[in-house]
N, C-alpha and C positions, 0 to 999 in steps of 0.2 A: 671645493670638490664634493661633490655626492656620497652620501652613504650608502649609494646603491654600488656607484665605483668604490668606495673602497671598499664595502664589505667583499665584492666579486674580486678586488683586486688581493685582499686576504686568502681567503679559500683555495684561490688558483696558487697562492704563492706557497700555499701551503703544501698544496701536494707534488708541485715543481721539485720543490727542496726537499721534500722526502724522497722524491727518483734522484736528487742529485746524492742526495746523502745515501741510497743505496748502492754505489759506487764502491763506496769506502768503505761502508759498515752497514750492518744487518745486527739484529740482537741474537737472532739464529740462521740457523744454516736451511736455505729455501732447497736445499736438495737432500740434507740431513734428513733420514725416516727413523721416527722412535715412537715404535707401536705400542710401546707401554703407557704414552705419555698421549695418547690422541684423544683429540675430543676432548679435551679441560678446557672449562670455562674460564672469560677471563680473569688475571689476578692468577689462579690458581697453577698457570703454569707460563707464566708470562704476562705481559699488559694485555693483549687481545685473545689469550687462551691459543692452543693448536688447533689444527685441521683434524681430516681422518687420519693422517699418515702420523701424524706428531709432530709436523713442521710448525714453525712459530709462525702464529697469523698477521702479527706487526710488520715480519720482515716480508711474506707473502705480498702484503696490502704494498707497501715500499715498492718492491721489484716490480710486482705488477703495476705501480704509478710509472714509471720508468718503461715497463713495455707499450702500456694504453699513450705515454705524452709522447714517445718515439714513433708510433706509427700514424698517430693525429699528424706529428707538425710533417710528416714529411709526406704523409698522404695531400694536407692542406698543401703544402709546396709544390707539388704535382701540380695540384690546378689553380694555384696562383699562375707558375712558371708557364702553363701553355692556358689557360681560358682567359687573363687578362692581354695577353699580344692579342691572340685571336677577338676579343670585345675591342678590344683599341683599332684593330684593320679593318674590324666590320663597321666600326662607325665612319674612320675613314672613307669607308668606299659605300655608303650609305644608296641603298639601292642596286648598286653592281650585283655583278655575278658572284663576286667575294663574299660580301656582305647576306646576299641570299644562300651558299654552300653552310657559312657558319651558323647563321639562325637553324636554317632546317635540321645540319645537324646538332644543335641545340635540342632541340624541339622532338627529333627522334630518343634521344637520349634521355631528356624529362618521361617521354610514354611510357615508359617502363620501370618499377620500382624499385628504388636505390640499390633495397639490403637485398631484395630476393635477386637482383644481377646479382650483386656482390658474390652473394653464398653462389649463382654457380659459375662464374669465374675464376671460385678460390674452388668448387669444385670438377672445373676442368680442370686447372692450373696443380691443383694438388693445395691442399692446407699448407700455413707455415704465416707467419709473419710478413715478407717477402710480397707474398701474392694476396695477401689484405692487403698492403698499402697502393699496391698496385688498384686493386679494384675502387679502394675508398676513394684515392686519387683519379680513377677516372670522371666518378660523380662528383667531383667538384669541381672539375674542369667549365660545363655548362653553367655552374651557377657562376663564378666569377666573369667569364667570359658575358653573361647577359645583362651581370652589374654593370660591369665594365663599359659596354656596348649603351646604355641607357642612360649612364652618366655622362658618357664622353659624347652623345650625341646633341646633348643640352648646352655641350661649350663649343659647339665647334662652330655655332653663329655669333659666339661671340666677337666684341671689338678685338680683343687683345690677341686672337686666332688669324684675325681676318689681317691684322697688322703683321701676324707673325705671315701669314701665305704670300702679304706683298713683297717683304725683306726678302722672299725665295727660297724661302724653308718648306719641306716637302711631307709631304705627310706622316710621314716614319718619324723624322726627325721632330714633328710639332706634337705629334704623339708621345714621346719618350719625355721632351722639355716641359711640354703645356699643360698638355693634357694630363698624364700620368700622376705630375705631385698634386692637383687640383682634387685627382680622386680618390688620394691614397688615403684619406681619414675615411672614405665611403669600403674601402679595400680593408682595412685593420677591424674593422667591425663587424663586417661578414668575415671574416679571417676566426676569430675568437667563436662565432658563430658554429663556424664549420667547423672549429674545433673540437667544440664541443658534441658536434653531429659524428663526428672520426672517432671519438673514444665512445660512442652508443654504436657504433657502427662493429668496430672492432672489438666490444662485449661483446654482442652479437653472435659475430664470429666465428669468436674461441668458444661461446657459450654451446656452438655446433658440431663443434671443434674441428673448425675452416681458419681457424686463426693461427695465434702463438702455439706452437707445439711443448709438450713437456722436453727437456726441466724445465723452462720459461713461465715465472708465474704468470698467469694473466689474469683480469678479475671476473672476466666472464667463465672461463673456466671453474675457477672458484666458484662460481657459482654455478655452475653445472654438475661440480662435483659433491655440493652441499643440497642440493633438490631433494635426496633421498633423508637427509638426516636433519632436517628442519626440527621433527618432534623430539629427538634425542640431544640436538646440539642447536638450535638458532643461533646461534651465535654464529658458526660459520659460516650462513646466509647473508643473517644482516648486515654482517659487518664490511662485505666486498661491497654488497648490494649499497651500502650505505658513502660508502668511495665511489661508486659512479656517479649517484646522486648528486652529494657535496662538489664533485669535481665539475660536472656538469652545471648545477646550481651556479655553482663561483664564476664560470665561464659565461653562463647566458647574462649573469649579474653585470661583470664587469664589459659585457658587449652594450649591453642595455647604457650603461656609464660612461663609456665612452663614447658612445651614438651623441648623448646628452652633452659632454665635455667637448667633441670636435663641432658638432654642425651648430654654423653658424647663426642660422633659424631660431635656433631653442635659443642662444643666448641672445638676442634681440629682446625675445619674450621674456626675460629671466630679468632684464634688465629694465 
């Protein structure tokens, strides 16, 4: 195993368990306000010090892990659940009319940039949680749908395709059985990828405040709400800003590692 996978595969585990563990417990109360107590540095009123309001930055940083991995995995779920059928029917019909509707609309969707859609679909739609994921999830629909579509079009000369087409297995069905698990280590690794693009996505956001809405801590918020008191307080900056990073970091690490650990390429060469 790689120490690029595990180190990525630490980080990420890290702040997983911290949104899970903010379930149950918090050391403080992320909607408690104690203005007497705001702006202490760390140690001094807690492990990460408070915010402006006096809430504890620990449990901040926590919930906020928890809202940023809630709308990554289900925005990535979005466009796993409709870009990968759609990449598996366009390789199918490679050429057809199918196959041409899904590329172009591919390819209109790339023209235009992610986050600045994003922000104004979240502000048509109104801000909230809700309509980030909705939006994250649209742009990630074309990218797996072209993975998908690029890889499956590499197997579908193969023998073991051409064997399955004679037994009278139809496209749908060679798709689902064949094709599908052949690509799914190519799918877990942009998956991790895109995840990591979902919680820079959704900093974003809230950073606009088109995302999570209050009471919901979120980290771009945080750090929207820390811009003004950098000189006074850093601490309330670095410290969000420092959780997207690491989160981010541990996700591209453990994509980077698992790219290494599934494709069967590297381990020929390794060996």
């Amino acid at each position: 195993m790689s120490r690029t996978l595990i180190l990525g595969a630490v980080l990420s585990a890290v702040f997983v368990a911290a949104a899970l563990v903010s379930f149950v417990w918090t050391p403080g109360d992320v909607e408690g306000i104690d203005i007497a107590n705001r702006l202490k540095p760390p140690g001094a009123a807690g492990l990460l010090g408070t915010d402006h309001l006096g809430r504890d930055m620990l449990s901040m940083i926590m919930t906020g892990a928890r809202t940023s991995i809630a709308v990554a995995i289900v925005a990535v779920g979005i466009g796993m659940g409709f870009g990968v059928p759609l990449g598996l029917a366009a390789a199918a019909h490679k050429g057809g009319l199918l196959d041409e509707l899904i590329s172009r609309g591919n390819d209109l969707i790339f023209a235009f940039p992610s986050l600045v859609i994003a922000i104004l679909i979240t502000a048509i739609a109104g801000p909230g949680a809700v309509n980030a994921i909705i939006a994250i999830g649209i742009f990630n629909i074309p990218v797996f749908a072209r993975l998908s579509r690029g890889a499956a079009l590499g197997l579908w000369t193969r023998e073991f395709i051409m064997a399955a087409r004679v037994a009278g297995k139809g496209a749908a069905r060679i798709s689902a059985e064949h094709i599908l698990p052949n690509i799914a280590n190519l799918l877990i690794v942009q998956g991790t990828i895109q995840f990591s693009l979902g919680i820079l996505a959704e900093a974003g956001l809230s950073y606009v405040g088109l995302g999570a809405q209050p009471p919901l801590p979120s980290w771009g918020r945080m750090l929207a709400d820390a811009q003004t008191m950098v000189a006074i307080a850093p601490h309330v900056a670095i410290i969000p800003g420092l959780a997207i990073v690491l989160t981010v970091l541990g996700l591209n690490l453990l994509g980077d590692g698992l790219r290494d650990a599934l494709d069967p390429r590297l381990k020929v060469l390794r060996t």
